[in-house]
C-alpha positions, 0 to 999 in steps of 0.5 A: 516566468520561470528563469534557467537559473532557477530551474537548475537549483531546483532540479539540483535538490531532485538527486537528493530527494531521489537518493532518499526515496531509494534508500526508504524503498530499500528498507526491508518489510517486516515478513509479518507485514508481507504475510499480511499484504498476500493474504489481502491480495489472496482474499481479493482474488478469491472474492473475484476481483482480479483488479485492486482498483475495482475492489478498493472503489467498490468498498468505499477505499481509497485505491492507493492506499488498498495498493500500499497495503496489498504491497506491504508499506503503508497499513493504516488499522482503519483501512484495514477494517474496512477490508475486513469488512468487506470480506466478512471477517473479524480480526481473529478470523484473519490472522487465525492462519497467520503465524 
């Protein structure tokens, strides 16, 4: 059981963790990163699929981390690939336009 004292300390610890987490959010992204991010949620658009859900289950990747990827704040060059590949595209066919 649970008691009140120990439940406070630990909600107590949660306004720092908050703290932190906003102050990591807050970082600005790379506009290299945020390039990359819309041409990925462009080429899934143009592949049809207007969720990203459907597209990550589809192709065999993990849906919140094709949605990290899409937003810019967590590229991971395997899950990248795997995209890649579901579009047809090799790395320079990707970032040909990207400059």
């Amino acid at each position: 059981m649970v008691t009140r004292k120990l439940l406070n300390s630990h909600l107590c610890f949660k306004p720092n963790i908050m703290a932190k987490q906003i102050k990591k959010d807050e970082k600005k992204l790379d506009s290299r990163i945020i390039k990359i991010a819309k041409k990925l949620e462009k080429l899934r658009k143009e592949k049809g699929y207007t969720s990203y859900e459907n597209f990550a289950i589809e192709h065999g990747i993990s849906r919140m981390q094709y949605w990290r990827m899409e937003k810019g704040t967590n590229f991971q060059f395997e899950s990248l690939l795997k995209i890649l590949d579901a579009h047809g595209l090799s790395l320079s066919d990707f970032f040909q336009d990207l400059k």
